[in-house]
N, C-alpha and C positions, 0 to 999 in steps of 0.2 A: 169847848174841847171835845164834847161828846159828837158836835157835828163834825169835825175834823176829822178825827174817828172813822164815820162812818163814810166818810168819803171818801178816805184812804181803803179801807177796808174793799171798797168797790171797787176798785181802783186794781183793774189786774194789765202786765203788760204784757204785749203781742211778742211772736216769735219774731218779727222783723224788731223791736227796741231787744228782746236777747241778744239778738244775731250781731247789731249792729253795736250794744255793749262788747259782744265779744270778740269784734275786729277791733276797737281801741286796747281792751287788753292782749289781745294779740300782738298789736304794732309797738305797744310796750314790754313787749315780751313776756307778759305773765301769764304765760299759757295756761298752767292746771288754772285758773280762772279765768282763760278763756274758754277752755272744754265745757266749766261748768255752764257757763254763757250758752254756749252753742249746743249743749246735751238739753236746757231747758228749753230753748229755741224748738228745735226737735219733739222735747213732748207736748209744747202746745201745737205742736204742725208736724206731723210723721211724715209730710210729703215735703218740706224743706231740704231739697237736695242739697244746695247749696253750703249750708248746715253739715252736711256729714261731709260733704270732701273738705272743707276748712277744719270741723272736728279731728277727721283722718289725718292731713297734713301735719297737725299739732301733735297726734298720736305717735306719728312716723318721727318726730322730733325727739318725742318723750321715748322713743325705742317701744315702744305699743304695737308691734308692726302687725298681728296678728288682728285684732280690734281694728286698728286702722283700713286692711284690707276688707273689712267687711264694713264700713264707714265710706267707701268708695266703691264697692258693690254694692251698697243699696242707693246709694248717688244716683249711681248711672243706671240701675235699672231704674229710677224718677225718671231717669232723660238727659241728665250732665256728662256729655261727653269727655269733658276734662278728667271726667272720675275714671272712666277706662284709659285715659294715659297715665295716668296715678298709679291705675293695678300694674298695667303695663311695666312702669318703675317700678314698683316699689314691692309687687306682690307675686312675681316669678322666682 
């Protein structure tokens, strides 16, 4: 049990296994855990763009519109162009 332990223990998972847990709860619609999905995604990879316009999207859902607009301005300043048609919608 104690090897089990510590294998588990070592055992940490990457921003892409967050991101990708948090598109299944997303398509199931359980967003506040998909946020948390894709917020952990994020602090293992700050530069996960990808991450915060899905985050934002979810935000702009939950009526978060404020978070969310800064969840798609730091997208796009990464380089996701879809995040500047996001602000575009959503953040005028």
């Amino acid at each position: 049990i104690a090897a089990l332990l510590l294998l588990f223990a070592g055992y940490s998972q990457t921003a892409q296994e967050y991101f990708d847990r948090g598109i299944t709860k997303f398509n199931l619609e359980n967003f506040a855990e998909a946020i948390v999905d894709f917020t952990k995604a994020i602090e293992i990879d700050p530069k996960y763009a990808i991450a915060y316009v899905f985050r934002g999207r979810l935000k702009i859902t939950l009526g978060q519109k404020e978070s969310a607009c800064l969840d798609f301005r730091k997208a796009g300043e990464l380089g996701r162009a879809d995040a500047w048609e996001d602000i575009k919608k959503y953040c005028q």
